[in-house]
mmCIF file of the N, C-alpha and C atoms, coordinates in Angstrom:
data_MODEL
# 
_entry.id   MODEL 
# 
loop_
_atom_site.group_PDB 
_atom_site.id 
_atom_site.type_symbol 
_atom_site.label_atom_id 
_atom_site.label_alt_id 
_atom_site.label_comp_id 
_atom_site.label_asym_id 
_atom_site.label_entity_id 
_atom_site.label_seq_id 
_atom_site.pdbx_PDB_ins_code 
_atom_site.Cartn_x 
_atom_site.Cartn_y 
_atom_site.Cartn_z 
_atom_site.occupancy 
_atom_site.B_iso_or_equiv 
_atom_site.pdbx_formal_charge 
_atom_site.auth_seq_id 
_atom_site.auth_comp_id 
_atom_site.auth_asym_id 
_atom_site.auth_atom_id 
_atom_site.pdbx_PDB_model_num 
ATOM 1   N N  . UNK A 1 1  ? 100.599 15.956 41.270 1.00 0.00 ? 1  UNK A N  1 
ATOM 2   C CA . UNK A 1 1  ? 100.258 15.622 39.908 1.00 0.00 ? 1  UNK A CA 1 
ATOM 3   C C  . UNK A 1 1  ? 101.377 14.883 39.192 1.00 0.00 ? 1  UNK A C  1 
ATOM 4   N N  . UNK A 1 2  ? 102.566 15.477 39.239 1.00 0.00 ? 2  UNK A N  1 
ATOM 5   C CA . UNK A 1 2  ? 103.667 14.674 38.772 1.00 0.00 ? 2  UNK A CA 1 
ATOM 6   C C  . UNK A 1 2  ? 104.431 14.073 39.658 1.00 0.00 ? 2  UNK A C  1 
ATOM 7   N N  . UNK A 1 3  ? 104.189 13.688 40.616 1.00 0.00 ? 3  UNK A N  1 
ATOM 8   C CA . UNK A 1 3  ? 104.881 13.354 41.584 1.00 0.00 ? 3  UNK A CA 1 
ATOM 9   C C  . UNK A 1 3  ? 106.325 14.147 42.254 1.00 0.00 ? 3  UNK A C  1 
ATOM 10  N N  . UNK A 1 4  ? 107.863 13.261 41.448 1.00 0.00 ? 4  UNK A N  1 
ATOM 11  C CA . UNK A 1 4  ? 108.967 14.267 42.393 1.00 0.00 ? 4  UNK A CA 1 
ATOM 12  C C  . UNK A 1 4  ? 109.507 15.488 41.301 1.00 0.00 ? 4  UNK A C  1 
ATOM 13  N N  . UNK A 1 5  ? 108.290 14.929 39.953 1.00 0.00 ? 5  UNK A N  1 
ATOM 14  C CA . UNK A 1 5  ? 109.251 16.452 38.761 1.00 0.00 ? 5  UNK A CA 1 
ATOM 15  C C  . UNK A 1 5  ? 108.421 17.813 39.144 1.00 0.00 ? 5  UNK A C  1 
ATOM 16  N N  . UNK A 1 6  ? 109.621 18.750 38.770 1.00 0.00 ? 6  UNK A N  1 
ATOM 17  C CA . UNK A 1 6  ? 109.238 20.383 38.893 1.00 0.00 ? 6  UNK A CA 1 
ATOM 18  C C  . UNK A 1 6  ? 109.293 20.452 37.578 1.00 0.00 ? 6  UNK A C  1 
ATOM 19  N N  . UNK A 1 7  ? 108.050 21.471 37.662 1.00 0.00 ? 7  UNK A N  1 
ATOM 20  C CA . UNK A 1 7  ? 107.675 22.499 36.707 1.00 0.00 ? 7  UNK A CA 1 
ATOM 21  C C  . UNK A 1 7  ? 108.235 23.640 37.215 1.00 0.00 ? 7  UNK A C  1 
ATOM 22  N N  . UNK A 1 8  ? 108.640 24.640 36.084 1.00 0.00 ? 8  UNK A N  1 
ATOM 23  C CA . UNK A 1 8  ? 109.186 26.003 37.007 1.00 0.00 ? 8  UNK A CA 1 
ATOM 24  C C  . UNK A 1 8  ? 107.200 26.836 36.479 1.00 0.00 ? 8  UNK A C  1 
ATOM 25  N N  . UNK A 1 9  ? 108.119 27.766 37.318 1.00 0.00 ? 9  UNK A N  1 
ATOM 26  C CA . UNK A 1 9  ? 106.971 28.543 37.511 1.00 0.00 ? 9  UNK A CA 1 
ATOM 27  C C  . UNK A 1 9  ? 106.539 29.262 35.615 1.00 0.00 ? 9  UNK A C  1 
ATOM 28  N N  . UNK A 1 10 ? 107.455 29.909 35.044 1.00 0.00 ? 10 UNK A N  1 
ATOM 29  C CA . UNK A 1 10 ? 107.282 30.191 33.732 1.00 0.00 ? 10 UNK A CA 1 
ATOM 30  C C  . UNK A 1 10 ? 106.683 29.357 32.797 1.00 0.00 ? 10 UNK A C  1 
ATOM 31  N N  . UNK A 1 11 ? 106.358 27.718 32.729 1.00 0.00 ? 11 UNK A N  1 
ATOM 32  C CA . UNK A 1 11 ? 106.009 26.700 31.756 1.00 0.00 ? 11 UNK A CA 1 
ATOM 33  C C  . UNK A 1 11 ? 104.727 26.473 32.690 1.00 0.00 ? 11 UNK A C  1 
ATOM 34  N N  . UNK A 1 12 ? 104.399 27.075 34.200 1.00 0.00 ? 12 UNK A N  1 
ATOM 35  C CA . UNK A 1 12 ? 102.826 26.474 34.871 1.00 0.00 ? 12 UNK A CA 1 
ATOM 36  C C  . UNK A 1 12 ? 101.722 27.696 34.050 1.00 0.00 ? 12 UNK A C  1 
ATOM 37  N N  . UNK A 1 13 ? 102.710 28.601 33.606 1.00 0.00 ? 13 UNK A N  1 
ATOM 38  C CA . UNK A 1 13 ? 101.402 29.715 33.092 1.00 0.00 ? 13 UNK A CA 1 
ATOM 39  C C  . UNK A 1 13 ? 100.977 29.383 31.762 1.00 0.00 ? 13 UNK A C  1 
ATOM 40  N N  . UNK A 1 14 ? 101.674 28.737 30.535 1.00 0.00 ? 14 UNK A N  1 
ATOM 41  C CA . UNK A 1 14 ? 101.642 27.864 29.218 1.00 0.00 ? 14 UNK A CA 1 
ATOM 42  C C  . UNK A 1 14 ? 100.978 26.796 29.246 1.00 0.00 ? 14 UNK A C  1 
ATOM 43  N N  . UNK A 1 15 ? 100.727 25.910 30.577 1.00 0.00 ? 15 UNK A N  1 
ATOM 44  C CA . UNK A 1 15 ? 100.149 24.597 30.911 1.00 0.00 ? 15 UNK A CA 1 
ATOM 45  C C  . UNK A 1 15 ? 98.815  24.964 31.095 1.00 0.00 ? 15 UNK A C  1 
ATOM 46  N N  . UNK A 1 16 ? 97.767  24.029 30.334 1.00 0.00 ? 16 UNK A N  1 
ATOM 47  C CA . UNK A 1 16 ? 96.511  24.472 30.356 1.00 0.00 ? 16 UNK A CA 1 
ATOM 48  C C  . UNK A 1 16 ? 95.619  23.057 31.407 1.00 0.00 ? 16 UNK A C  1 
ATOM 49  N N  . UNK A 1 17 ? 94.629  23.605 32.152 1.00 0.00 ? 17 UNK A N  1 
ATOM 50  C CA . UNK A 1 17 ? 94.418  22.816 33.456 1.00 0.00 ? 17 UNK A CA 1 
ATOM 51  C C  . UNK A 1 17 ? 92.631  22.375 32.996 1.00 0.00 ? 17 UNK A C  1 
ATOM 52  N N  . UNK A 1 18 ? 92.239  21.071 32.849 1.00 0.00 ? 18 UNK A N  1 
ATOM 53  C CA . UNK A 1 18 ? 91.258  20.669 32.410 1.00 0.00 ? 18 UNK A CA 1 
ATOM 54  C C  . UNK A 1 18 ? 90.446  19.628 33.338 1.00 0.00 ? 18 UNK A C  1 
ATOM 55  N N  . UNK A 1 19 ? 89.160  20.060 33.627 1.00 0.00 ? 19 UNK A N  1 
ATOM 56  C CA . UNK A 1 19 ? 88.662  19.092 35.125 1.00 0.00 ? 19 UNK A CA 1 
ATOM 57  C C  . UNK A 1 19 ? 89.800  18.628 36.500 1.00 0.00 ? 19 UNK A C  1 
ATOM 58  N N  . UNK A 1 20 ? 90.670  19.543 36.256 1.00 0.00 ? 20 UNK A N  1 
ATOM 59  C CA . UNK A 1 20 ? 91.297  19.534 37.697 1.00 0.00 ? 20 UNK A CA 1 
ATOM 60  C C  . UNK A 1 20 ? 92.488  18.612 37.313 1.00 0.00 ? 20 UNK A C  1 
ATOM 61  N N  . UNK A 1 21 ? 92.864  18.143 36.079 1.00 0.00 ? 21 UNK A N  1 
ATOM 62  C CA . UNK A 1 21 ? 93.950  17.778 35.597 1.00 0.00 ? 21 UNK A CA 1 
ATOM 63  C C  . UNK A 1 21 ? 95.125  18.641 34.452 1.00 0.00 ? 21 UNK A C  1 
ATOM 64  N N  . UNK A 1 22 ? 96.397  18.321 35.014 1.00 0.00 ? 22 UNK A N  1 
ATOM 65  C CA . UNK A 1 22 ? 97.257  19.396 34.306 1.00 0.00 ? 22 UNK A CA 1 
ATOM 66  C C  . UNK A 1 22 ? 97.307  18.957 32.900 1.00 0.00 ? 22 UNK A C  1 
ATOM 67  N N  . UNK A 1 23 ? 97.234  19.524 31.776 1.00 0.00 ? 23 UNK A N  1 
ATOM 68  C CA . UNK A 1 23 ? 96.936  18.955 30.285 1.00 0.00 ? 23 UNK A CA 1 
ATOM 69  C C  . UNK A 1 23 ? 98.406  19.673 29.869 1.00 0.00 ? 23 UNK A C  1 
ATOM 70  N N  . UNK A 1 24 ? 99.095  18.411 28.709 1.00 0.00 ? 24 UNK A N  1 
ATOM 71  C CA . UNK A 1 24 ? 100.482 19.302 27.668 1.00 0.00 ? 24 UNK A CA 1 
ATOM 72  C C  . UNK A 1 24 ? 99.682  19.814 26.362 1.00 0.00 ? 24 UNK A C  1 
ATOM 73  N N  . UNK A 1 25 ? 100.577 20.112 25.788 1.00 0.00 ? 25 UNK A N  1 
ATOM 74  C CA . UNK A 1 25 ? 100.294 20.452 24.497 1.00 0.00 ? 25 UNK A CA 1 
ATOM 75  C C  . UNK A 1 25 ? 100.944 19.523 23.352 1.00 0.00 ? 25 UNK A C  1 
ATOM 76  N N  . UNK A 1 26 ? 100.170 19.045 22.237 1.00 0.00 ? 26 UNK A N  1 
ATOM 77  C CA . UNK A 1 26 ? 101.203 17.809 21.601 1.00 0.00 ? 26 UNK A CA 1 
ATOM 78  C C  . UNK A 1 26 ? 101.428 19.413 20.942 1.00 0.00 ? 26 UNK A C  1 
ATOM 79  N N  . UNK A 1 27 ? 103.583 19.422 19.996 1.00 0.00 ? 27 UNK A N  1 
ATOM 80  C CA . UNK A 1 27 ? 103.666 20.227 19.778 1.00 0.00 ? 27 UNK A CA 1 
ATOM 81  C C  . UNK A 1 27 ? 103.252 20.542 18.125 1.00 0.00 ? 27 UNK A C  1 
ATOM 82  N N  . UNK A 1 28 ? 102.741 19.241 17.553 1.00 0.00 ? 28 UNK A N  1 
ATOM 83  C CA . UNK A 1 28 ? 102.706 19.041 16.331 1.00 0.00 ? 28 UNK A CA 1 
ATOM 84  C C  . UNK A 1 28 ? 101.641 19.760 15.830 1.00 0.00 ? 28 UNK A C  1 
ATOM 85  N N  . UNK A 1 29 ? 100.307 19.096 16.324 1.00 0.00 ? 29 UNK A N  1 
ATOM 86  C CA . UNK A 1 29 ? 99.304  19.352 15.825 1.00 0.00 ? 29 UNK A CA 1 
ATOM 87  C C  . UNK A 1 29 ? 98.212  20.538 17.090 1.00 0.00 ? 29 UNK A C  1 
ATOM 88  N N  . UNK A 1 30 ? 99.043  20.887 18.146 1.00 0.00 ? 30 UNK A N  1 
ATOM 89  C CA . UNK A 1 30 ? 98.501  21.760 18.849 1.00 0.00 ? 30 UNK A CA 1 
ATOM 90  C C  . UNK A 1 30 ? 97.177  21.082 19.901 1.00 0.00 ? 30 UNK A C  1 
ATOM 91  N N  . UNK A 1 31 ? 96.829  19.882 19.969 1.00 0.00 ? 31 UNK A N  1 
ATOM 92  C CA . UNK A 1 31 ? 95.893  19.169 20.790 1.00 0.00 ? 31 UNK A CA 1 
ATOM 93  C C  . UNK A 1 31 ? 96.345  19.594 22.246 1.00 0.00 ? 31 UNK A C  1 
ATOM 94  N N  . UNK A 1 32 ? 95.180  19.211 22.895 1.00 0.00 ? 32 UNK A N  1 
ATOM 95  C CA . UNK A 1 32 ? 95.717  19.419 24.903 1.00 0.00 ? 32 UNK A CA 1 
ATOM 96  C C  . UNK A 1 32 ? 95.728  17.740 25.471 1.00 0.00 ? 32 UNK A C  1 
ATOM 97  N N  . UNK A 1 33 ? 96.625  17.531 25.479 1.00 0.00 ? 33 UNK A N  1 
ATOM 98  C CA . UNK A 1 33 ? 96.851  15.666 26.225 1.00 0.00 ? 33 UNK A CA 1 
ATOM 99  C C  . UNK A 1 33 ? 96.856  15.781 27.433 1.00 0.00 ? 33 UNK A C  1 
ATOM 100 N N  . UNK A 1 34 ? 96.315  14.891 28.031 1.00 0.00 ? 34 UNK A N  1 
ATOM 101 C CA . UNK A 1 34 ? 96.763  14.308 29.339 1.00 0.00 ? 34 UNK A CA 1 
ATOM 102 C C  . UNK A 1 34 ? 98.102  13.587 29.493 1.00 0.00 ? 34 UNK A C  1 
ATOM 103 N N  . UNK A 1 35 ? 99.165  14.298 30.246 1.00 0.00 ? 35 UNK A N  1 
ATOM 104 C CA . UNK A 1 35 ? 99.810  13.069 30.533 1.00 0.00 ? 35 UNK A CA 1 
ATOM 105 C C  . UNK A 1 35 ? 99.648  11.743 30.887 1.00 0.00 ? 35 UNK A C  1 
ATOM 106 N N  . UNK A 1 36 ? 99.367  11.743 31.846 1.00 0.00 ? 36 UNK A N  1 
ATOM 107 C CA . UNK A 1 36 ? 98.802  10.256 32.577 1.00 0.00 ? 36 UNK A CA 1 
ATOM 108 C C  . UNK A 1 36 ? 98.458  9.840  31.854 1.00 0.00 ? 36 UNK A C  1 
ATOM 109 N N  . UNK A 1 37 ? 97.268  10.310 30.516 1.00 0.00 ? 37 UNK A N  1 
ATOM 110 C CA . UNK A 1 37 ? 96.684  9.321  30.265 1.00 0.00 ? 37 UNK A CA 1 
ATOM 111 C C  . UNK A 1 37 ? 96.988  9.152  28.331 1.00 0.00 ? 37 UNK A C  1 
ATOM 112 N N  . UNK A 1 38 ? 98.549  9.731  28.443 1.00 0.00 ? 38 UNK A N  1 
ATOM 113 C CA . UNK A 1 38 ? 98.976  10.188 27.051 1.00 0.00 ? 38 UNK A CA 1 
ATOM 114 C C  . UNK A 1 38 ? 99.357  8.043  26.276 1.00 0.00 ? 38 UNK A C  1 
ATOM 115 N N  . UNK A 1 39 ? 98.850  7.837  25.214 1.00 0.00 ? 39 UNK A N  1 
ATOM 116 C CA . UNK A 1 39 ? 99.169  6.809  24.606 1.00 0.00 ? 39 UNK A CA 1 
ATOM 117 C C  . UNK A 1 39 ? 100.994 6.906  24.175 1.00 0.00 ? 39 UNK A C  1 
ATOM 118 N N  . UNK A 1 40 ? 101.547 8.191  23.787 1.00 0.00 ? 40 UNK A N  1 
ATOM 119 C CA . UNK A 1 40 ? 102.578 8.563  22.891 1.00 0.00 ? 40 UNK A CA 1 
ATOM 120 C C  . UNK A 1 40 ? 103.255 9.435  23.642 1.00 0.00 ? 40 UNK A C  1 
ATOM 121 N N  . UNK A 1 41 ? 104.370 8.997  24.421 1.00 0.00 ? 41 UNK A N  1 
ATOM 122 C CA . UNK A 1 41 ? 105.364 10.004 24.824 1.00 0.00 ? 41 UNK A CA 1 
ATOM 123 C C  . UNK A 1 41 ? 106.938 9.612  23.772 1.00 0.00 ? 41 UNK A C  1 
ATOM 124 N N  . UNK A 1 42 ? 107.341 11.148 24.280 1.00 0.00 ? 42 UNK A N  1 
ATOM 125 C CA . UNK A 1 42 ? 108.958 10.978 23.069 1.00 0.00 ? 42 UNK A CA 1 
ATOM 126 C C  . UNK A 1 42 ? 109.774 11.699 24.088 1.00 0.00 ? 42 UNK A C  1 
ATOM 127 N N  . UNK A 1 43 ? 110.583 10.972 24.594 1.00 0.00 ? 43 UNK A N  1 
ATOM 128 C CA . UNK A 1 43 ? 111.839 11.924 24.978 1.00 0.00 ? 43 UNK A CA 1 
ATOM 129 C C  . UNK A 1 43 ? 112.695 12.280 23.794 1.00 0.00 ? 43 UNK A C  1 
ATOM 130 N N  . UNK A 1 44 ? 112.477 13.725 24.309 1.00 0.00 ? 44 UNK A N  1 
ATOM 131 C CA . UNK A 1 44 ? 114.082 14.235 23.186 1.00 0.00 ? 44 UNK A CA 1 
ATOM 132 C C  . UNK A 1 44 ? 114.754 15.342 23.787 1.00 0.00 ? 44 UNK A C  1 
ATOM 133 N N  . UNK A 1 45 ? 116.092 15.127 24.054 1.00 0.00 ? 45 UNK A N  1 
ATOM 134 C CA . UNK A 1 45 ? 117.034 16.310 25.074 1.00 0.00 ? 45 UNK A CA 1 
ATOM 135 C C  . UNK A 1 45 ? 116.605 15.866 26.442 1.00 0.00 ? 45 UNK A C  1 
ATOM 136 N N  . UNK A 1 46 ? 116.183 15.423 26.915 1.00 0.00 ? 46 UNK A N  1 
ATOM 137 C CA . UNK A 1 46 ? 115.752 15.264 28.096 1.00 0.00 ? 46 UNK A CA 1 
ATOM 138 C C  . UNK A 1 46 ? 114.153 16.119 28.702 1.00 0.00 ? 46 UNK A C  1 
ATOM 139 N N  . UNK A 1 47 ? 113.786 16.065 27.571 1.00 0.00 ? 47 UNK A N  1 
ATOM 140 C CA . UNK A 1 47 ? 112.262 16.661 27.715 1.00 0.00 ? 47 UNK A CA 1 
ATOM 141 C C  . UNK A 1 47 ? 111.155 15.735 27.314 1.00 0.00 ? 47 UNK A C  1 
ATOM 142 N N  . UNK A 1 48 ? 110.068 15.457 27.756 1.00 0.00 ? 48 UNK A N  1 
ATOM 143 C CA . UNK A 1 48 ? 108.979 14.717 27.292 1.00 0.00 ? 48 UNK A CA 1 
ATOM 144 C C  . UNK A 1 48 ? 107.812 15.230 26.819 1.00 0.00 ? 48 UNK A C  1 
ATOM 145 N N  . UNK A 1 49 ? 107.509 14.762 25.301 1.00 0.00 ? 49 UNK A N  1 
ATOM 146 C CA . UNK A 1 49 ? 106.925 15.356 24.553 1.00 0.00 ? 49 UNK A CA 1 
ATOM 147 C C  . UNK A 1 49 ? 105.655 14.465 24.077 1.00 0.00 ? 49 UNK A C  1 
ATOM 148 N N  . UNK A 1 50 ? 104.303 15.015 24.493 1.00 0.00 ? 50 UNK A N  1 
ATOM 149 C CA . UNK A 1 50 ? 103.323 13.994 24.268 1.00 0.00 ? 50 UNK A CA 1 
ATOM 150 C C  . UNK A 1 50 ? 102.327 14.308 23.018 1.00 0.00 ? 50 UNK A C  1 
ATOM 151 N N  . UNK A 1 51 ? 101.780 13.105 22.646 1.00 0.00 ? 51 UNK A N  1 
ATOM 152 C CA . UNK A 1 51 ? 101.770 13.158 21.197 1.00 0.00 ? 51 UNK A CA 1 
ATOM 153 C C  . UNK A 1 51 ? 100.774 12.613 20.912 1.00 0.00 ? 51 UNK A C  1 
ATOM 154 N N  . UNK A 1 52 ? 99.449  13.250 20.312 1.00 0.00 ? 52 UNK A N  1 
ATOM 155 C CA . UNK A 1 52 ? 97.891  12.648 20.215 1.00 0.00 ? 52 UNK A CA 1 
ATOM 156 C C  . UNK A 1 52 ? 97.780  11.232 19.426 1.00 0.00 ? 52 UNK A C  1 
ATOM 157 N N  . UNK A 1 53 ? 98.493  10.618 18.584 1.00 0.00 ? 53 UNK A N  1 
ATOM 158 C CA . UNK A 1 53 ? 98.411  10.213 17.195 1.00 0.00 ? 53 UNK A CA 1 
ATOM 159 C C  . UNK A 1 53 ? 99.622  9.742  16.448 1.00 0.00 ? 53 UNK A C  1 
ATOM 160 N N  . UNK A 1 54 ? 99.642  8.611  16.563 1.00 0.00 ? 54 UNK A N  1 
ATOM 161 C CA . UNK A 1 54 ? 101.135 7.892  15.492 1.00 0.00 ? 54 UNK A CA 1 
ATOM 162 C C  . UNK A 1 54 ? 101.201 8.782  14.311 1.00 0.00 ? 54 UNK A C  1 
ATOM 163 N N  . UNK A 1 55 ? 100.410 9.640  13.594 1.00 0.00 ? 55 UNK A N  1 
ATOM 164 C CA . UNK A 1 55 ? 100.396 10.537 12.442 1.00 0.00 ? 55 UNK A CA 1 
ATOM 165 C C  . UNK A 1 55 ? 101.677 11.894 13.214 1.00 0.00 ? 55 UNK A C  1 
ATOM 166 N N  . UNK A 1 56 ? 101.205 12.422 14.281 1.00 0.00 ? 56 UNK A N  1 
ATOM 167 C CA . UNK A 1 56 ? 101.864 13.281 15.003 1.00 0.00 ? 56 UNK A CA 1 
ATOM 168 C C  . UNK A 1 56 ? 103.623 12.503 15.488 1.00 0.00 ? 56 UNK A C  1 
ATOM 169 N N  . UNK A 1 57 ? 103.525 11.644 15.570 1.00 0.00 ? 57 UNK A N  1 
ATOM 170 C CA . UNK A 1 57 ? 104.407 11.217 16.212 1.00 0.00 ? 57 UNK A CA 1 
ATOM 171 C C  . UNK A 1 57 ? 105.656 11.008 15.282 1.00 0.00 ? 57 UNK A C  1 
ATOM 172 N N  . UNK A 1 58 ? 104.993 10.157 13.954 1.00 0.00 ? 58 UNK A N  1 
ATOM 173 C CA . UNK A 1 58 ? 106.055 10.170 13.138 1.00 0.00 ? 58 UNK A CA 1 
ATOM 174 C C  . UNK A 1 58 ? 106.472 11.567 12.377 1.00 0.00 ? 58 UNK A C  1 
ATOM 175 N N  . UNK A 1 59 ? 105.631 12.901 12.307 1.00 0.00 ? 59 UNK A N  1 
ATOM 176 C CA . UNK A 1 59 ? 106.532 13.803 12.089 1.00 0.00 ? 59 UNK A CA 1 
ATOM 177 C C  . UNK A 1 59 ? 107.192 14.209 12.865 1.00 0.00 ? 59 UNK A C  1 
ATOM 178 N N  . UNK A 1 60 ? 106.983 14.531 14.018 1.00 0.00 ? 60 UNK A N  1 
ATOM 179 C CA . UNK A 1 60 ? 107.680 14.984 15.363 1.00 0.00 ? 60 UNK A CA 1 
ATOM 180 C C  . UNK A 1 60 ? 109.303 14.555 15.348 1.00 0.00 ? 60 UNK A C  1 
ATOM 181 N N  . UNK A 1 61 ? 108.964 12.253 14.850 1.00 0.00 ? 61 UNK A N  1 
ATOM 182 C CA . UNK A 1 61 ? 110.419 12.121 14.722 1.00 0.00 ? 61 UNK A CA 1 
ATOM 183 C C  . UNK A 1 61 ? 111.451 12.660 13.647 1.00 0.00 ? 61 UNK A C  1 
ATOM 184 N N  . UNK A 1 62 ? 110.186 12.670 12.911 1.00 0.00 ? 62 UNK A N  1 
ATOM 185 C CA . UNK A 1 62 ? 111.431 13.379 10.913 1.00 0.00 ? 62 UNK A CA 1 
ATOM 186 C C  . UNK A 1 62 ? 112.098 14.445 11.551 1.00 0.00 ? 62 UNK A C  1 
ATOM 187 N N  . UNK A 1 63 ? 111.246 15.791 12.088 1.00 0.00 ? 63 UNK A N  1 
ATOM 188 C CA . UNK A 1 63 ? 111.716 16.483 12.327 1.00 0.00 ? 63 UNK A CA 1 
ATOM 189 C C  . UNK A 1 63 ? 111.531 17.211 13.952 1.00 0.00 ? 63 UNK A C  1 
ATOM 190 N N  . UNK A 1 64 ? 111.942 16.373 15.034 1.00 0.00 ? 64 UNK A N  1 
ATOM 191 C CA . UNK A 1 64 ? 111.637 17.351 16.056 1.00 0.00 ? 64 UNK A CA 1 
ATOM 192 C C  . UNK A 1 64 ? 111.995 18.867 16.026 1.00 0.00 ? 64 UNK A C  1 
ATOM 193 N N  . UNK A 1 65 ? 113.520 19.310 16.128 1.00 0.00 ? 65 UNK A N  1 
ATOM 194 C CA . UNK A 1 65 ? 113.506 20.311 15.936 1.00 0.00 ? 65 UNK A CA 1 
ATOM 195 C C  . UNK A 1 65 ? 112.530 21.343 15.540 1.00 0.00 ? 65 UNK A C  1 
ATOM 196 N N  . UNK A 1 66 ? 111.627 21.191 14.619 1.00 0.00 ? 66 UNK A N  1 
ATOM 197 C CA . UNK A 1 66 ? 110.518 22.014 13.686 1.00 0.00 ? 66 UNK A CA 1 
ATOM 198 C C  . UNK A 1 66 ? 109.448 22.543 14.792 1.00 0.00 ? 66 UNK A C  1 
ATOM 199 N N  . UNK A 1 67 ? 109.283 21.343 15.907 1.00 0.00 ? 67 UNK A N  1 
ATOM 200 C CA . UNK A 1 67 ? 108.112 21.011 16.298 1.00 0.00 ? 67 UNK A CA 1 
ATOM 201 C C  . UNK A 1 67 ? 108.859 21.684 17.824 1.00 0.00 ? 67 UNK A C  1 
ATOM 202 N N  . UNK A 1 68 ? 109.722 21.623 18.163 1.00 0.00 ? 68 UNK A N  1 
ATOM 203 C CA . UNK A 1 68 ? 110.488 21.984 18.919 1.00 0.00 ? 68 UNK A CA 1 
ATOM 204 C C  . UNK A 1 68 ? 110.356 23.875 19.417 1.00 0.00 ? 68 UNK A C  1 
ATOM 205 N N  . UNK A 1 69 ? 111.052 24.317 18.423 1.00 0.00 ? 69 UNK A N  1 
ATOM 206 C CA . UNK A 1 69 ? 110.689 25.576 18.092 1.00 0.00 ? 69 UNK A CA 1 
ATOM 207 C C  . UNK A 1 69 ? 109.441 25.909 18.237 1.00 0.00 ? 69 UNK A C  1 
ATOM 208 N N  . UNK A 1 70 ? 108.141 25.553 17.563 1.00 0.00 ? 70 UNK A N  1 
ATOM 209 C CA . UNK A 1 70 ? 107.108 26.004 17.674 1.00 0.00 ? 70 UNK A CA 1 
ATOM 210 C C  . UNK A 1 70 ? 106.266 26.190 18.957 1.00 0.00 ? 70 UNK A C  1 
ATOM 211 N N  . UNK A 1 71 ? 106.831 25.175 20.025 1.00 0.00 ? 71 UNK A N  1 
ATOM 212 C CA . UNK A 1 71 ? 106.530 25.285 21.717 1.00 0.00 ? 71 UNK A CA 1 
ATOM 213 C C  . UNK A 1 71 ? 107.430 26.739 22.206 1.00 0.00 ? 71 UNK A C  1 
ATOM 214 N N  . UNK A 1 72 ? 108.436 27.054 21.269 1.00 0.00 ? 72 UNK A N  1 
ATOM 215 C CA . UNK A 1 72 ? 109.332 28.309 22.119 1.00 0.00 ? 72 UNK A CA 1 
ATOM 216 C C  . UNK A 1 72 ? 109.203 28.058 23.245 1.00 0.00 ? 72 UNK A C  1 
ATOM 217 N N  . UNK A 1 73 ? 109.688 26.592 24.506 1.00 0.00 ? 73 UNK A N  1 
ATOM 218 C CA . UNK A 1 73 ? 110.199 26.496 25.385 1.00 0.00 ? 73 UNK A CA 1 
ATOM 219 C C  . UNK A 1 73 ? 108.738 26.504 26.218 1.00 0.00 ? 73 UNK A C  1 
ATOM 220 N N  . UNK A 1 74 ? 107.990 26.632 25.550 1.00 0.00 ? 74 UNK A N  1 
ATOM 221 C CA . UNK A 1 74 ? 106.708 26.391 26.355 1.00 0.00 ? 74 UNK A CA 1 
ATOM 222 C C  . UNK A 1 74 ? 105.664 25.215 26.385 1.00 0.00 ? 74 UNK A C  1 
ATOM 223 N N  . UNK A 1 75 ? 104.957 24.503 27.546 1.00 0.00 ? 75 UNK A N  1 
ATOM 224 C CA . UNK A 1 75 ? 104.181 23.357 27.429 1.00 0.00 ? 75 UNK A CA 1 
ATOM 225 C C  . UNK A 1 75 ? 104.548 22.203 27.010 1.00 0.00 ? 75 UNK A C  1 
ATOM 226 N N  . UNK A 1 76 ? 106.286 22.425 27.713 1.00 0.00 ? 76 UNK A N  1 
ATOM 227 C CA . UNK A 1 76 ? 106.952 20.888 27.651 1.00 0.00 ? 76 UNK A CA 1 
ATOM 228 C C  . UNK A 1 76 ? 106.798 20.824 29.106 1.00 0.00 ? 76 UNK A C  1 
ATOM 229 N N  . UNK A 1 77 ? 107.542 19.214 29.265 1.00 0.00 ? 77 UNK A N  1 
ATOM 230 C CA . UNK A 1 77 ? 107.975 19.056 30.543 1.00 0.00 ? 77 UNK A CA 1 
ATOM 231 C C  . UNK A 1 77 ? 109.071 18.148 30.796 1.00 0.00 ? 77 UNK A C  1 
ATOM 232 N N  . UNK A 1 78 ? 110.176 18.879 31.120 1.00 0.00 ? 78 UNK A N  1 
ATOM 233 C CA . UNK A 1 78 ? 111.219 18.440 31.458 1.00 0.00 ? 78 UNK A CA 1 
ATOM 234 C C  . UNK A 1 78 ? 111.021 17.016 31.810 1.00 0.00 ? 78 UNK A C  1 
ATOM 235 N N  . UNK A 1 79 ? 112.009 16.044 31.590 1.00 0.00 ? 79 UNK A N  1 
ATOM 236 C CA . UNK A 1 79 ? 112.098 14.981 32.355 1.00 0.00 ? 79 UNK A CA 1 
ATOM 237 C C  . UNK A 1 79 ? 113.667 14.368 33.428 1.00 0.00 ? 79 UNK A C  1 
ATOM 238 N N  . UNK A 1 80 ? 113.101 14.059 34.425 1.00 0.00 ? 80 UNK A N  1 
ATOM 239 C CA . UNK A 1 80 ? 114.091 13.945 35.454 1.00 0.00 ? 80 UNK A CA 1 
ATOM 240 C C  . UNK A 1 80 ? 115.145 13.044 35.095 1.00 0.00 ? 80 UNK A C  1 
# 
């Protein structure tokens, strides 16, 4: 699914799985994205954060942190 990135095992039980595709969570507004088929990714820290909606996106940038927290480390995905 992602090719050479790991998921650990603790963030595959937070990841929600839809017609046989792995879905994130945008952290803003709580939607289930497809990666693959996400319009809006954000690296921040070295994590990739996908994002339904330029509305989502520009708060995410005001304040990631906010949006950050509210995943508590869950239904991100690291990036290599």
């Amino acid at each position: 699914m992602f090719g050479r990135e790991r998921i650990s095992k603790a963030c595959l039980r937070h990841l929600h799985i839809r017609g046989g595709e792995l879905m994130q969570i945008d952290p803003v507004c709580g939607k289930r994205i497809n990666p693959n088929k996400a319009h809006i990714r954000i690296d921040h820290e070295g994590t990739a954060y996908y994002l339904c909606c330029p509305m989502c996106q520009s708060l995410f940038e005001k304040d990631p942190k906010k949006y950050i927290k509210k995943t508590n480390g869950h239904r991100r995905r690291k990036t290599s």
